[in-house]
C-alpha positions in Angstrom: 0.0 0.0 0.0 2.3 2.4 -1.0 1.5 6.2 -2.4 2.0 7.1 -5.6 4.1 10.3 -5.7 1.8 12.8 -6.7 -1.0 14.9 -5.5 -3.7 12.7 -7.5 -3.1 10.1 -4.7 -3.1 12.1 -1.6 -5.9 13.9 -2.9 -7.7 10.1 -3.4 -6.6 8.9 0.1 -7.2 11.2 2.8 -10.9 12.4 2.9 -11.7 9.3 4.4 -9.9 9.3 7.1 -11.9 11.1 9.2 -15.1 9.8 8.2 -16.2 6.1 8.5 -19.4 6.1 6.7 -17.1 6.6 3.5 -15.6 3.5 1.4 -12.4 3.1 1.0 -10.8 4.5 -1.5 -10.3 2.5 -4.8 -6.9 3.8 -5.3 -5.9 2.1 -2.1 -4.3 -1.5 -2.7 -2.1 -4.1 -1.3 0.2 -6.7 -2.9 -1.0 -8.1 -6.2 -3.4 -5.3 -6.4 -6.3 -6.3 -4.0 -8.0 -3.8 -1.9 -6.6 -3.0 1.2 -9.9 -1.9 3.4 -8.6 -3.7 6.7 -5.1 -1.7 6.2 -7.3 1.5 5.3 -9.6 0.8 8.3 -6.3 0.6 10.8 -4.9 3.7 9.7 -8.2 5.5 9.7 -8.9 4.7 13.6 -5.2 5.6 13.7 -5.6 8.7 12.9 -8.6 9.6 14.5 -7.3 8.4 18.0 -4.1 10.2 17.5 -6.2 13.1 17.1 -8.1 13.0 20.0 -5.2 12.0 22.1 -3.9 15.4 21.0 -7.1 17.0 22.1 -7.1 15.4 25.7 -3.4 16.4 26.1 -4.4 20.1 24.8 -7.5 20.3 27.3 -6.6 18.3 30.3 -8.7 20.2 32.4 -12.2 19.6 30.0 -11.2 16.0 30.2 -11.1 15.9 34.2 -14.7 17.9 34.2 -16.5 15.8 31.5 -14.5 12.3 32.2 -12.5 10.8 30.2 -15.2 8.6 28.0 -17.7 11.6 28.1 -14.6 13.6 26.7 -13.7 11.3 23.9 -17.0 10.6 22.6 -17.3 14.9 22.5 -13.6 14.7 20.5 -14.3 12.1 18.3 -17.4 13.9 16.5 -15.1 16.8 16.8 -12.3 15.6 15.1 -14.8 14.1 12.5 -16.0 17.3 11.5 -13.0 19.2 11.6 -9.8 18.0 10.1 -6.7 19.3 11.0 -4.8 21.7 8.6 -1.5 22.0 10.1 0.7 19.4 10.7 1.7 20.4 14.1 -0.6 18.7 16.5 -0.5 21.5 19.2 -2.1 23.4 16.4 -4.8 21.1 16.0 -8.6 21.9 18.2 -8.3 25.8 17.7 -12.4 25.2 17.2 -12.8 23.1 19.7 -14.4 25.6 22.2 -16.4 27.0 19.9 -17.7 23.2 19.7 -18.1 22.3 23.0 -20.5 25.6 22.9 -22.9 24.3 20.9 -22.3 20.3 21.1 -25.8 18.7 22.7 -24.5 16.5 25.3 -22.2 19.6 26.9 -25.7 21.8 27.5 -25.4 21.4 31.3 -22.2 22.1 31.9 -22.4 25.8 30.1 -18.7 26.8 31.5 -17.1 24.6 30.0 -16.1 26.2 26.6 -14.7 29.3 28.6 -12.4 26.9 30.2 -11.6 25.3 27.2 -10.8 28.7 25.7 -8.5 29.5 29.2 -6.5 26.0 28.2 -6.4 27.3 24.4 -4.8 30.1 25.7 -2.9 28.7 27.5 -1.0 26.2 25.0 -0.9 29.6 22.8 1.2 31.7 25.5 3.6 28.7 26.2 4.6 28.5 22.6 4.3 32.2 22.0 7.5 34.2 21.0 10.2 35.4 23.7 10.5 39.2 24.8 12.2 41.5 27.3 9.3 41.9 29.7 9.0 46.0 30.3 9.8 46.9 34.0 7.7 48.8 36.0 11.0 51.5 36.3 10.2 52.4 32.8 7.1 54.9 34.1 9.3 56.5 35.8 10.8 58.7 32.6 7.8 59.5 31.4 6.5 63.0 32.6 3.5 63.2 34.5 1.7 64.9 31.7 2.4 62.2 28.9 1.3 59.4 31.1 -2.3 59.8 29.7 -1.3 59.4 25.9 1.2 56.1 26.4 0.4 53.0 24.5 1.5 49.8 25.7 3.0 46.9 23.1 1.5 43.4 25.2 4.3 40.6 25.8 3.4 38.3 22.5 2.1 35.5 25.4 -0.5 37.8 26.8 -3.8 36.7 26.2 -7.4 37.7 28.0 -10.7 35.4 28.0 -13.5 36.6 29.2 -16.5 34.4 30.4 -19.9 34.4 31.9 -19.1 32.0 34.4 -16.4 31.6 36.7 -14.0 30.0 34.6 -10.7 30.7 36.0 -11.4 29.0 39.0 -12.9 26.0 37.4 -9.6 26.3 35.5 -7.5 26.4 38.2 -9.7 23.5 40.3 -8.9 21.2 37.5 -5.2 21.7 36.2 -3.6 20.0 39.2 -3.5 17.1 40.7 -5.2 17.6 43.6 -9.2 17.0 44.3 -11.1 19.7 42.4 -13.7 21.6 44.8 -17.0 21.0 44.9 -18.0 24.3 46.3 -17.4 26.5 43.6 -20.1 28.9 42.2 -20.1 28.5 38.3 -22.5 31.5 38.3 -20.2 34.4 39.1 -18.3 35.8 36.1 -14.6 35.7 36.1 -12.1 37.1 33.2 -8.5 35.4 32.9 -5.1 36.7 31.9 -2.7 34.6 31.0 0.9 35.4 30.3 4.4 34.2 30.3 6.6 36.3 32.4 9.4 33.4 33.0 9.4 29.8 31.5 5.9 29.0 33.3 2.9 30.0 32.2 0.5 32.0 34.8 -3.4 31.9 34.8 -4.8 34.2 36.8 -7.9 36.3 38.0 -8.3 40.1 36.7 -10.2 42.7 38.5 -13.8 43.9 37.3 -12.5 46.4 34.4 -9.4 44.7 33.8 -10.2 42.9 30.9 -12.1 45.6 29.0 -8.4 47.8 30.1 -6.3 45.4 28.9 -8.0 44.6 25.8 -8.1 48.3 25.0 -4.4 48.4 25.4 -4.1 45.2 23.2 -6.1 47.0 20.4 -3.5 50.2 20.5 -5.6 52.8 22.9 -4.0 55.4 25.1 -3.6 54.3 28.3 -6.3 57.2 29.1 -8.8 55.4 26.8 -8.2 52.0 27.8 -8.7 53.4 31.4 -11.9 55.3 30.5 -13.6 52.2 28.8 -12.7 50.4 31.9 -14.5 52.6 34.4 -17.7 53.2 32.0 -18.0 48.6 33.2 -16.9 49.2 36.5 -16.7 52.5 38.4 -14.4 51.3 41.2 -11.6 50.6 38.4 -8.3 51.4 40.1 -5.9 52.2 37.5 -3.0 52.2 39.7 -3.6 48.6 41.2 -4.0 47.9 37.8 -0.7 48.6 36.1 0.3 47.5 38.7 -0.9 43.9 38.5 -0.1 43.9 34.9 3.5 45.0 35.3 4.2 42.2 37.7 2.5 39.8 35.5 4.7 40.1 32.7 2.1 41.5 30.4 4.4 44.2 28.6 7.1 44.5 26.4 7.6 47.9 25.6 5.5 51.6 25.3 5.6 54.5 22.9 4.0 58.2 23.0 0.7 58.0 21.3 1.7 61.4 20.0 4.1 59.0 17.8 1.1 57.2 16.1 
């Protein structure tokens, strides 16, 4: 069962693999020419359990919350529906939240695609590109006057998800090893940064107003803009605590005058 070497063949071969209800393909033979369907078959559940093997080591913490059949059952109509189009498999499941959103069997459990998104992140921020993180000294050039008008460049790990449930705890209950806790109230909306400062990558809780700030910031606002959007969703928006936070997070790499835009 060897491929021919062109396209034709590849072309013939794969869009099968992902979906059992389809023959083989004709093009695929064994010695003497015979139809290889029980070789075909092999390689097809191959793939498809490689693929969701990918997925549980990409979302460890959905796994733990659904179980691990409940999870596999969810990955395999996944994977089914959408093939991967990279061949790195850390790439693969990019959609896979958005799934979970809207898959049937995952209706009661309505936090679950924010957490998924949090572990997306995640993955993204640990392979994200190195910087110099920007040191909280670096305010200390800029006159008070100019402060208003600063734009901040984001470390390239930074990354916010927001959710309608409390997500970063869920998160958090069900990355370790330890017994997840029972007590938590899904409910309550949280918002997660998640950023790279060192060779770990950190999850944690932002304030009320810090993700609508920090998203401003990541779109290229003013630090006075970012700061009003913030307080127009929460009035007790503490600027300071906040740049603070950010600044020992890891969540810079450099600023610039907006008067240089």
């Amino acid at each position: 069962m060897q491929p021919e070497p062109h396209a034709s063949y590849a072309a013939a071969f794969a869009p099968a693999l992902l979906d059992p209800v389809r023959e083989v393909p004709s093009i695929v033979t064994g010695p003497c020419g015979k139809p290889a369907v029980t070789c075909y078959n092999v390689y097809r559940n191959n793939v498809t359990v490689s693929l969701i093997d990918a997925l549980a080591s990409i979302y460890p913490a959905v796994q733990r919350l659904t179980g691990a059949e409940f999870f596999r059952a969810m990955a395999r109509f996944h994977v089914r529906e959408t093939p991967p189009n990279s061949p790195l498999l850390f790439d693969y499941g990019r959609d896979f939240p958005a799934f979970i959103e809207r898959y049937e069997h995952a209706q009661s459990l309505p936090w679950l695609a924010d957490v998924a998104r949090i572990e997306r992140a995640w993955l993204d921020a640990y392979h994200a590109a190195d910087s110099a993180l920007l040191l909280p000294s670096a305010l200390a050039t800029i006159a008070p006057d100019r402060l208003a008008g600063l734009v901040f460049t984001l470390h390239p790990a930074t990354r916010v998800v927001r959710s309608s449930y409390a997500a970063v705890t869920i998160f958090a209950a069900n990355r370790g090893t330890e017994s997840a806790d029972d007590s938590i109230d899904a409910s309550l909306p949280e918002d997660a940064l998640i950023t790279r400062p060192d060779v770990d990558v950190v999850v944690q809780l932002l304030p009320p107003g810090g993700a609508v700030f920090l998203t401003c910031l990541m779109s290229g606002c003013m630090l006075a803009e970012a700061a009003a959007a913030a307080l127009e969703e929460a009035p007790d928006f503490d600027l300071a605590t906040n740049i603070a936070g950010l600044f020992e997070a890891g969540a810079f790499a450099s600023l610039t005058s907006g008067d240089a835009r």
